[in-house]
C-alpha positions in Angstrom: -10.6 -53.8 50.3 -13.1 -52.0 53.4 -11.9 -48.8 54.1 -12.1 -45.0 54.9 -10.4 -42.1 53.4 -8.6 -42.5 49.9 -9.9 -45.9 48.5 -6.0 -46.8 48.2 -3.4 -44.8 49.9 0.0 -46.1 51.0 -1.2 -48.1 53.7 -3.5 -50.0 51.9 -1.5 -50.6 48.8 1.1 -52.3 51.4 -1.5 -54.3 52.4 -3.1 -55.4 49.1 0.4 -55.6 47.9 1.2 -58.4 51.3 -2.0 -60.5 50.5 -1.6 -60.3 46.2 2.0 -59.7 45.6 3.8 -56.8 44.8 2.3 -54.2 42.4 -1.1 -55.9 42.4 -4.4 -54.5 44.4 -6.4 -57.4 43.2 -6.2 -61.2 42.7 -4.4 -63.8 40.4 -1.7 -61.7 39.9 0.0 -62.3 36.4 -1.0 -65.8 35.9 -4.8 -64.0 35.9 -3.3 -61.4 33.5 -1.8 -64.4 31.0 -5.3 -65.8 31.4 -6.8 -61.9 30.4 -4.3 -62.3 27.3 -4.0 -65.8 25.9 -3.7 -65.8 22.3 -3.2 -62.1 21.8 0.2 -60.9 21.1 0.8 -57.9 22.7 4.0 -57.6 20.6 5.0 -53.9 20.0 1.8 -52.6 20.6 0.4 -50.1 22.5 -1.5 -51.2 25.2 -3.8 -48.7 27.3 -4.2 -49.7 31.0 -7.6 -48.4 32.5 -7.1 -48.2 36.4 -3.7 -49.3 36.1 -3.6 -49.0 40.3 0.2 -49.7 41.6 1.7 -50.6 38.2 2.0 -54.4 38.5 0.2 -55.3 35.5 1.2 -52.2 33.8 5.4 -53.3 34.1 3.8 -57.1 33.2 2.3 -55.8 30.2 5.6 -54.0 28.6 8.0 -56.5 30.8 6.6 -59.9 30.5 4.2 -59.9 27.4 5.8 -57.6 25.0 3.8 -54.4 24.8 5.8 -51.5 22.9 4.2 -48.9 24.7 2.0 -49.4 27.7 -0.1 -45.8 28.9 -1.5 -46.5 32.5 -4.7 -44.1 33.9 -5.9 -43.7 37.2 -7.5 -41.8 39.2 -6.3 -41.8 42.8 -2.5 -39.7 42.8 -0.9 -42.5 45.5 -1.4 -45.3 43.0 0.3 -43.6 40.8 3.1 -42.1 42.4 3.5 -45.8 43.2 3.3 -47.1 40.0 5.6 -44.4 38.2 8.2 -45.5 41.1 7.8 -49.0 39.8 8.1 -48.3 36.3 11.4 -46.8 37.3 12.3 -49.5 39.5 11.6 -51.9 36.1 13.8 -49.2 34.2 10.6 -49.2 31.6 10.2 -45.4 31.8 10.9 -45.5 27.7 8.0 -47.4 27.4 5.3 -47.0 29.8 3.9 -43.8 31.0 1.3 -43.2 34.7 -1.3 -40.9 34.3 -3.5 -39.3 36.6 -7.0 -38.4 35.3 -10.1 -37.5 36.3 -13.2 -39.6 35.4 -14.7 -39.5 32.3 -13.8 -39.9 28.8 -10.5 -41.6 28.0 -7.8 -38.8 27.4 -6.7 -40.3 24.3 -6.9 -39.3 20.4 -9.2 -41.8 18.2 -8.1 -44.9 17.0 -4.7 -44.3 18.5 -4.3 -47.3 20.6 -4.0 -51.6 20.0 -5.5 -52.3 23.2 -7.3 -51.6 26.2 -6.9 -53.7 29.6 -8.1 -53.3 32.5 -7.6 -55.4 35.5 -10.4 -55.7 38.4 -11.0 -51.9 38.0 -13.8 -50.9 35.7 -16.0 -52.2 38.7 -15.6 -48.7 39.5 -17.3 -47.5 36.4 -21.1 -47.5 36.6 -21.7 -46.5 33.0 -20.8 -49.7 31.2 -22.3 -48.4 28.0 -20.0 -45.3 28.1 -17.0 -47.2 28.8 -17.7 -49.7 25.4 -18.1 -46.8 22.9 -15.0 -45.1 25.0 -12.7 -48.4 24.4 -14.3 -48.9 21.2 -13.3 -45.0 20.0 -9.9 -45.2 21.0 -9.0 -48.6 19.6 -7.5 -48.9 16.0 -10.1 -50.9 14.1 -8.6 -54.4 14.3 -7.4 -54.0 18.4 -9.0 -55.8 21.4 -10.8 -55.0 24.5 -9.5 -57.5 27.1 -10.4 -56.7 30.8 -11.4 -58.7 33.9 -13.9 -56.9 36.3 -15.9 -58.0 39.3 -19.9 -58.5 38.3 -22.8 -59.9 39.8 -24.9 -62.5 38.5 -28.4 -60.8 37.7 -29.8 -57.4 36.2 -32.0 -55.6 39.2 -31.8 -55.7 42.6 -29.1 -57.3 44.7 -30.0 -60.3 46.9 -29.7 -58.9 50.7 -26.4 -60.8 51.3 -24.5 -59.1 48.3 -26.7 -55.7 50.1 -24.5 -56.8 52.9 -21.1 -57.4 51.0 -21.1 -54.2 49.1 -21.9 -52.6 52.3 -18.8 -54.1 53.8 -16.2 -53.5 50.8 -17.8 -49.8 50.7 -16.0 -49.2 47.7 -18.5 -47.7 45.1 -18.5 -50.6 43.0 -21.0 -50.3 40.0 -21.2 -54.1 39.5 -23.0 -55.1 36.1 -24.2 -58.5 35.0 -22.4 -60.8 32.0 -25.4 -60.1 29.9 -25.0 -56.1 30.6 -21.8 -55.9 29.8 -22.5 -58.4 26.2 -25.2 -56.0 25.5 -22.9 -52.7 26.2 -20.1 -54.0 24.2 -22.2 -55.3 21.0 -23.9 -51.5 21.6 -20.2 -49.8 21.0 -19.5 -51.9 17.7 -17.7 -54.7 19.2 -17.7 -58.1 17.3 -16.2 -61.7 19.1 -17.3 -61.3 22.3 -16.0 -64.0 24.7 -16.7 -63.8 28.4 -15.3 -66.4 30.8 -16.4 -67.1 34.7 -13.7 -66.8 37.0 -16.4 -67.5 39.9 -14.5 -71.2 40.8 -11.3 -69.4 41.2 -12.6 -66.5 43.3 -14.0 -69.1 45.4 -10.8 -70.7 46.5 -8.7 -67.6 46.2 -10.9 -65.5 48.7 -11.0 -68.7 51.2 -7.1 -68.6 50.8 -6.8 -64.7 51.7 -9.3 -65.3 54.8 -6.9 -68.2 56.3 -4.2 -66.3 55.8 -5.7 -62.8 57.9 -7.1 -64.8 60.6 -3.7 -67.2 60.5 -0.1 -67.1 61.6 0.2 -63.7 59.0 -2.1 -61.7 61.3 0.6 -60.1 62.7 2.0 -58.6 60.1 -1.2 -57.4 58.4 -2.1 -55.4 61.8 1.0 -53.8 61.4 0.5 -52.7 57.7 -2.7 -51.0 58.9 -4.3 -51.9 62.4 -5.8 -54.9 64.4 -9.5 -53.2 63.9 -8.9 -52.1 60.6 -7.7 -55.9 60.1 -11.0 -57.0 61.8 -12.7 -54.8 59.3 -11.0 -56.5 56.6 -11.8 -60.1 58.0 -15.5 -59.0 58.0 -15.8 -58.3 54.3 -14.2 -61.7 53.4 -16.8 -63.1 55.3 -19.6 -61.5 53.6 -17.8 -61.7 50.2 -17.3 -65.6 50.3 -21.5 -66.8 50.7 -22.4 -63.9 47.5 -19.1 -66.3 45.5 -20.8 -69.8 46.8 -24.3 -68.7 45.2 -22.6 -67.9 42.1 -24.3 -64.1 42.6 -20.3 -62.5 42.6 -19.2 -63.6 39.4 -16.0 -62.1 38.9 -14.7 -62.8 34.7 -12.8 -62.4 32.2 -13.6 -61.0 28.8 -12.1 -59.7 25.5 -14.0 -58.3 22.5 -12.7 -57.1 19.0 -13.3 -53.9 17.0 -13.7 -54.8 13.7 -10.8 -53.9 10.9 
């Protein structure tokens, strides 16, 4: 998650991919994206995936939950060179399309999607307000915003240990509070707002990824990328686990309707 040069090139993706399965860059894997989903049939639809990294969830969401068309964005060209390679792989290429964009407003016509998801990548976004009316715009009145992203407790100023773990991730993140991203999505339009803390899962999931660097594993993670970049990596679990036991990193899950 710490480290120089493109956030996720090759090396890194084979690393992410070791610790959260293949195609994932992030935690939970599908069972997280089933959580993300439940009660929303995805059935023929088109689904828009923002940050749509290696294509894991993008193949899940056409393979496993029965999206009809599934467009994934991103921003970073290795991700997606390694996504379109597992679209192929799935033999999905009818279905589900890997673009590179730059940042900024969605390239996609009005009201011309079902969905938008997002998996542990809007972090990235610092303009929460601009992303709403940007989900909202696109969405056919009636679809769903249904995302999970990484946010912090609190509006203002980080405590000094999140200072410290955001130091370590170095990743840009533009973390936002629950009661931000409420007020950014009522804001857009949106109407049934449900958020849900995935804070208790982070909690053990993080604790698991640490035993599993430092354990028997090591080995093969130093070879995916070094032993110091490894140590680097050991480092920001370290400081990420403390900001999850005050409940300050509170990772969740939220969806929210635009109305139709």
């Amino acid at each position: 998650m710490s480290h120089e040069g493109d956030l996720y090139d090759d090396r890194h993706i084979a690393f992410l991919e070791r610790l959260w399965g293949e195609g994932y860059l992030s935690p939970g894997g599908r069972d997280e994206i089933a959580r993300t989903l439940a009660g929303l049939d995805l059935s023929g639809k088109t689904v828009v995936d923002i940050g749509c990294g290696a294509g894991g969830v993008t193949v899940e969401l056409a393979r496993s939950f029965g999206a009809g068309r599934v467009i994934g964005l991103d921003v970073e060209e290795p991700v997606c060179a390694a996504a379109r390679r597992r679209v192929a792989k799935a033999g999905l290429a009818d279905r589900v399309e890997i673009r590179k964009v730059e940042p900024g407003p969605l390239p996609l016509p009005d009201a011309s999607v079902d969905m938008v998801f997002s998996k542990d990548s809007i972090v990235h976004i610092h303009d929460k307000d601009f992303l709403a009316r940007e989900a909202f715009r696109v969405l056919r009145p009636g679809g769903w915003f249904a995302a999970s992203d990484w946010l912090i407790s609190h509006d203002g100023e980080p405590t000094p240990a999140m200072k410290t773990y955001l130091a370590a991730e170095d990743l840009d993140f533009g973390m936002a509070s629950p009661d931000r991203y409420r007020k950014a999505l009522a804001g857009a339009g949106f109407v049934d707002v449900e958020m849900e803390n995935r804070n208790p899962f982070f909690r053990v999931a993080m604790r698991e990824d640490l035993a599993r660097l430092e354990g028997p594993e090591r080995a093969e993670f130093d070879k995916l990328l070094s032993p110091p970049e490894i140590d680097r990596q050991i480092r920001t679990w370290k400081t990420m686990i403390p900001v999850l036991d005050s409940g300050e990193h509170c990772p969740h899950l939220f969806r929210a309707r635009k109305p139709g």
